[in-house]
N, C-alpha and C positions, 0 to 999 in steps of 0.2 A: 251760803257758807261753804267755805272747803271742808273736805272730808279726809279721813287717814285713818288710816289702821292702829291697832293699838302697839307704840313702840317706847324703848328705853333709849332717851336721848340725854347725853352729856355735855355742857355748856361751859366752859374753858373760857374764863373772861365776859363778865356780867353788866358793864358798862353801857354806854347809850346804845351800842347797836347790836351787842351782845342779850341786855335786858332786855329790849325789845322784842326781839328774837323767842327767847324763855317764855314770855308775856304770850305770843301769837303760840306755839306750841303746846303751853298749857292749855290754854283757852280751845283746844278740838278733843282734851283728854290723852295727850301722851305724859307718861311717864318722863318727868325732866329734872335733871340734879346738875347743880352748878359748883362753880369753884370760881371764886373770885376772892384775891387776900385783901383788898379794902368791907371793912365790916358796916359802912354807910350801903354799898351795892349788896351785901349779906343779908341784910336787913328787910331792903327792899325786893329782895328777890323771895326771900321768907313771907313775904308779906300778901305776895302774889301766886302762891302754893308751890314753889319750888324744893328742892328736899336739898340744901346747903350743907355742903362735905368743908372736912377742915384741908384735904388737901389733894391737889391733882391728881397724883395715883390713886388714890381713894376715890375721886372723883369718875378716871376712867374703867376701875375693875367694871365689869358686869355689864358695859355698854354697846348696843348692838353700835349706835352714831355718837361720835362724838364729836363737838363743833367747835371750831378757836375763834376766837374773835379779841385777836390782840393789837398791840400797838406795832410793832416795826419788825421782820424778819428774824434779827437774832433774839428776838423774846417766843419766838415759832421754834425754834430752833432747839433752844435752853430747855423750855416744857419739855418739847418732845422726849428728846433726848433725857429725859426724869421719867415720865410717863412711859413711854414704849415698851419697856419690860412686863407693866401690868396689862397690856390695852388686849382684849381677845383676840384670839383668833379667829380672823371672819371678821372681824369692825373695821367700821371705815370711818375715815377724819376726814372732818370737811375744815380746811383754812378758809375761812369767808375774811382772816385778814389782809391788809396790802402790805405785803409781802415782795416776794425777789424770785424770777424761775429760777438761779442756780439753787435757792433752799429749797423751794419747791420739789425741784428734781431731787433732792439729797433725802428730803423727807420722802418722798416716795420710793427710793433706794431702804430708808431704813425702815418703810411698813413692808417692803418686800422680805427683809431680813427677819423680821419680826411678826409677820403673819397677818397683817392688817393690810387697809390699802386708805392709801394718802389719794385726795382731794382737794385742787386749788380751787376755790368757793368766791372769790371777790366782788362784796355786793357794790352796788349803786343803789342814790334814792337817799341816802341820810338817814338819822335816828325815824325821822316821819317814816320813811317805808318802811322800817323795821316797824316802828310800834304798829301797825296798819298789814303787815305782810303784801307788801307792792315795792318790795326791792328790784330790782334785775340783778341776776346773778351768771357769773361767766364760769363756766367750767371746762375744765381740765383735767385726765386721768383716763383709764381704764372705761370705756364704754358699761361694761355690767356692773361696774360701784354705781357710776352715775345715775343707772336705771335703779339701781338698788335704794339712792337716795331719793325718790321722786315720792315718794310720801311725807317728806319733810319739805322739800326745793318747792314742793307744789303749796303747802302751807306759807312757805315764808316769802316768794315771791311773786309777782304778776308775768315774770319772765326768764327762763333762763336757757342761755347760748352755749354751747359745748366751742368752744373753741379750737382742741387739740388733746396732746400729748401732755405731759405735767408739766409744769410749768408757763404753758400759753396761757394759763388764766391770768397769771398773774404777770406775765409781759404785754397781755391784751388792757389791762385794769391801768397799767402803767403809761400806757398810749392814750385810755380814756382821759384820765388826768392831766396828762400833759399838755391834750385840746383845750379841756376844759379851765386848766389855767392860762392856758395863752387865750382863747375865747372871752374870757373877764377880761381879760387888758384890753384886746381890738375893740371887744364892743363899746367898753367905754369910751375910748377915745372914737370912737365912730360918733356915740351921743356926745360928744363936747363939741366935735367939728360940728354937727351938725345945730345942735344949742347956738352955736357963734355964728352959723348963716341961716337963725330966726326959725330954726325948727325944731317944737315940741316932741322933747322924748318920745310917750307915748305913740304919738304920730310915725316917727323916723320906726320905732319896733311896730309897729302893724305894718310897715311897708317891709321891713327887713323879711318879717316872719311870711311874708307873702311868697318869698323868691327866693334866690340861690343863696343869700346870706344866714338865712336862718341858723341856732343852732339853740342845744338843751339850754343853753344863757341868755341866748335874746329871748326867748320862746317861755324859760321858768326863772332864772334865776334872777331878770333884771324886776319882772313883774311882783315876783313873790316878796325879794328880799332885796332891791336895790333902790327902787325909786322911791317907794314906801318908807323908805329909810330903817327896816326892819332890823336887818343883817342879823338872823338869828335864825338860821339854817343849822345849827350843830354842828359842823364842820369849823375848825379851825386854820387860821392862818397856819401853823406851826404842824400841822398834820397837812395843807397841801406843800408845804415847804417840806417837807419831807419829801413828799412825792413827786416834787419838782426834781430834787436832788435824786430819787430813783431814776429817773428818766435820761439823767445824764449820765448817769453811770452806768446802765441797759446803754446807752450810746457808745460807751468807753467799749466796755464788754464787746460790741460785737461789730465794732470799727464803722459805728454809721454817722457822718456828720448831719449835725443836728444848727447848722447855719441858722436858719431862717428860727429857730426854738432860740437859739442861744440871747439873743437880747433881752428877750422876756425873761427867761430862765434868772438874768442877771438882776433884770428888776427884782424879781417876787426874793432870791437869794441875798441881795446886797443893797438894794436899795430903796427898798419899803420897810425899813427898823424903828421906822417911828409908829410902822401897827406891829404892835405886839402877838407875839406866838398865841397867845388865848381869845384872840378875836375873831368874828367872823371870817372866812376867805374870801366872801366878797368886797368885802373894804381896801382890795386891793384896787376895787374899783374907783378910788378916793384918792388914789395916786397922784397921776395927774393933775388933778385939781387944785391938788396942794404945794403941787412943785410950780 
C-alpha cells in the first residue's frame, strides 16, 4: 500500500476522474473536502467520507493542496479567478485538467500574485486509473511545489514526469492526445487492410506489438475496449473532440504545420457526426467500416 503523511487536500470537481481521485486519497487517511455543484457527485462523494462544501471558496480556505479536475480551460480559469483571493498562502494547485499552457501560464502568474503556486497536473489512464491510483501524470511548474506535492502524486499515480516550466504539462497532455487520436484511426485501418488480406485481428496486434508499430492502442485500447466490442473506457467522443481541436489551436498559436495531423483532425471534427459526443472515443474506430 502507499503511504502519506497526514494532509488537508481540496478537490475542485468530483466527477469520474476527480471522484476517483477523492476515493484513493481518503482511502491512506488524508483529510479531503470537495466542491462539486452537481448534488448526484455530492452525494456520492459524501458517501465515501469526503467533508462536501457548498462552495469553492469555501472549498479552498484552509487547504495546504488544492486539486482541479475540470472540463475545458476557461472553466480553470472562471474558478480560479473566484477562489484566488481565499486560497493560502503557501498552497499549491494542482490542474490535473486538459487544459491550454497560455492559461496555465496565466494561472501561474495569478498564484504568483496571490501567494500560492499553480501546478499543470494532466493525468492519463481514464476513470480506471483514477479509481485504482495508476494514473501517469505530467507535470509542470516550479521544482519545490512539485516536490512538495509528492505525497499526494505518489498516492494517485504509478508515474509521473516533470516535463518543464508551466504550461509544458499541459502542451505535453495535448501532444499525448493528439497521438492517441490519430493512433485509433491508423490502427484501425491497418486491422481492416489487413481483415481483407485474410488476417485475424488478434494475430496482425501480437505482430504489431512485437516491433516498431506498437503503441498505448494497439497494445491497451484495441484489446481492452475495441475487439471485445466493449467501448467503455470513460472517455468520450466529445472530450477527445475537444482535444483534437486543442491540438490545432497549440498549432495556430505557435506557427507549426500540422500536415500529416490534419486529415485525421478532420475526420474525428467533421466527419464522424453520426458517433455522438457521449460515446466512447474508441468508436471512432468504427469509422471506416461504416463509410
Amino acid at each position: 500500500m502507499k503511504e502519506s503523511a497526514f494532509m488537508k487536500v481540496g478537490v475542485i470537481g468530483c466527477g469520474n476522474m476527480g471522484g476517483g481521485m477523492v476515493s484513493q486519497l481518503i482511502a491512506v487517511g488524508m483529510d479531503v473536502s470537495c466542491y462539486d455543484p452537481d448534488a448526484g457527485i455530492q452525494a456520492r462523494m459524501r458517501s465515501v467520507g469526503a467533508n462536501v462544501v457548498e462552495t469553492a471558496s469555501a472549498l479552498v480556505t484552509g487547504q495546504e493542496i488544492i486539486i482541479l479536475s475540470l472540463p475545458k480551460a476557461q472553466v480553470v480559469e472562471l474558478v480560479l479567478a473566484d477562489v484566488a483571493p481565499h486560497i493560502e498562502t503557501g498552497a499549491i494547485v494542482l490542474d490535473t485538467s486538459t487544459s491550454t499552457p497560455t492559461t496555465s501560464q496565466a494561472m501561474a502568474k495569478l498564484g504568483q500574485t496571490n501567494g500560492f503556486d499553480f501546478i499543470d497536473g494532466p493525468v492519463s489512464g481514464g476513470p480506471a486509473a483514477a479509481n485504482t491510483g495508476t494514473m501517469t501524470m505530467l507535470l509542470a511548474g516550479h521544482q519545490d511545489a512539485i516536490d512538495r506535492l509528492a505525497p499526494v502524486t505518489d498516492i494517485l499515480t504509478t508515474k509521473t514526469v516533470v516535463v518543464g516550466a508551466s504550461g509544458a504539462g499541459h502542451a505535453a497532455k495535448i501532444a499525448n492526445n493528439m497521438l492517441c487520436a490519430a493512433n485509433l484511426v491508423l490502427v484501425a485501418e491497418a486491422v481492416r487492410m489487413c481483415e481483407a488480406a485474410g488476417v485475424k485481428p488478434e494475430g496482425l496486434l501480437d505482430g504489431v506489438n512485437a516491433g516498431s508499430g506498437r503503441s498505448g492502442v494497439s497494445e491497451v485500447n484495441f484489446p481492452k475496449w475495441v475487439l471485445n466490442g466493449a467501448f467503455d473506457s470513460g472517455f468520450t467522443m466529445g472530450l477527445m473532440r475537444k482535444d483534437v481541436g486543442l491540438a490545432l489551436e497549440l498549432a495556430e498559436q505557435t506557427g507549426v504545420d500540422l500536415a500529416g495531423f490534419a486529415g485525421i483532425a478532420d475526420l474525428w471534427l467533421s466527419h464522424s457526426g453520426d458517433i455522438p459526443d457521449a460515446a466512447d472515443f474508441n468508436e471512432i474506430t468504427k469509422y471506416g467500416a461504416n463509410t
